[in-house]
N, C-alpha and C positions, 0 to 999 in steps of 0.2 A: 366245841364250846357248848356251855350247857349239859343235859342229860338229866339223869336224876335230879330231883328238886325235894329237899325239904324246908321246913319251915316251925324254927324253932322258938315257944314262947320265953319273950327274951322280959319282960311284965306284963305285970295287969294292972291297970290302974281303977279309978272308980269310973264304972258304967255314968255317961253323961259326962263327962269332962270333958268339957270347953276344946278344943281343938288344938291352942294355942300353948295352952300348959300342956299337952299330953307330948306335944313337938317337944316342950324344952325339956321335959322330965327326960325323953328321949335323948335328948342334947347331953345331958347333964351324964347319965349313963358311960355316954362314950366320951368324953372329955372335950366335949363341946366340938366336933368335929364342921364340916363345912358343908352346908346344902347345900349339894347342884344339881338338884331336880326332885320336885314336890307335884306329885301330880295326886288330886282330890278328887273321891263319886261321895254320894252322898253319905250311901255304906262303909267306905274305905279311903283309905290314902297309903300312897306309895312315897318314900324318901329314900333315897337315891345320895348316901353320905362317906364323902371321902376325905383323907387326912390332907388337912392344906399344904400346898405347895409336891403333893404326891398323887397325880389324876388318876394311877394305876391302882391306886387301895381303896377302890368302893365299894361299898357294900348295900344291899337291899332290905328295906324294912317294911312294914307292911300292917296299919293299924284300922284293926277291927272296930268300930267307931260305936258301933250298938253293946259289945261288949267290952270294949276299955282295954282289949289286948295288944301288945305292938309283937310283931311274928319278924326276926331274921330271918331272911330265906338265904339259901345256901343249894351251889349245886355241885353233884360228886364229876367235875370237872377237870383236875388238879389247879384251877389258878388259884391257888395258896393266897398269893400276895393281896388278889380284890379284883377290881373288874372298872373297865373307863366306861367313858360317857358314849364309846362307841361300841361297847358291848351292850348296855343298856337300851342301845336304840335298836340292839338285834331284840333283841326280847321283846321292849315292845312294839314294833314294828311288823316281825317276821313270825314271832315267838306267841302271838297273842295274849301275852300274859295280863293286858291290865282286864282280861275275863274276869283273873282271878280276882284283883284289885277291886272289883266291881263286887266282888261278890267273899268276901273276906272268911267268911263262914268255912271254906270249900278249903283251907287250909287248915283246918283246925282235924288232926287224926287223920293223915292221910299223907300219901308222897305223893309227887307229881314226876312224870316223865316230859321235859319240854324241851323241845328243839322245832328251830329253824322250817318254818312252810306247811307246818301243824299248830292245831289246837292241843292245848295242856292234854294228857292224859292221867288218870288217876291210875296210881301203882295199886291202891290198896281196891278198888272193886272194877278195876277196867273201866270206867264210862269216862266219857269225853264232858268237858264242859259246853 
């Protein structure tokens, strides 16, 4: 599970947008799907949205708060279908990943390499976060 990671700008919205509109604008996107897990830094926020009454199709979003972007992230894994709430707690538990979340910037032109007992690494210049 996991591997490669990227993160694909899915909009932009306007820089400064309230928090609350930028969540639904995202809602609105994917046809109103079902939060079950919003975790907020001051820089970033993680959503964690899956199709109701199907805990297997989640997916990870990831919004640059300074710049008004929301990032899909996606890993060359094969789980096609999405990912449950207990893959999510591999990530961020095991996976360190809410480094990233903390620091939104650090996906913008770049892959990640993330698995299980390690910190992210950058595909594109090798340093660790």
């Amino acid at each position: 599970m996991f591997g490669r990671m990227s993160a694909t700008i899915l909009t932009r919205l306007d820089a400064g947008k309230d928090l609350e509109t930028a969540v639904a604008e995202l809602l609105a996107i994917g046809d109103y799907p079902q939060i079950a897990r919003w975790i907020q830094f001051p820089t970033g926020v993680a959503l964690f949205l899956v199709v109701p009454g199907d805990p297997e199709s989640g997916a990870i979003y990831v919004y640059d708060r300074r710049e008004g972007v929301w990032y899909w992230v996606d890993f060359d894994d094969q789980k096609y279908s999405g990912y449950s709430l207990a893959d999510l707690d591999v990530l961020l538990e095991e996976c360190h990943f809410l480094r990233l979340v903390e620091n939104p910037r650090l996906l913008r032109d770049r892959e990640w390499f993330v698995t299980p007992g390690r910190t992210p690494v950058s595909q594109q210049v090798g340093a660790s976060c």
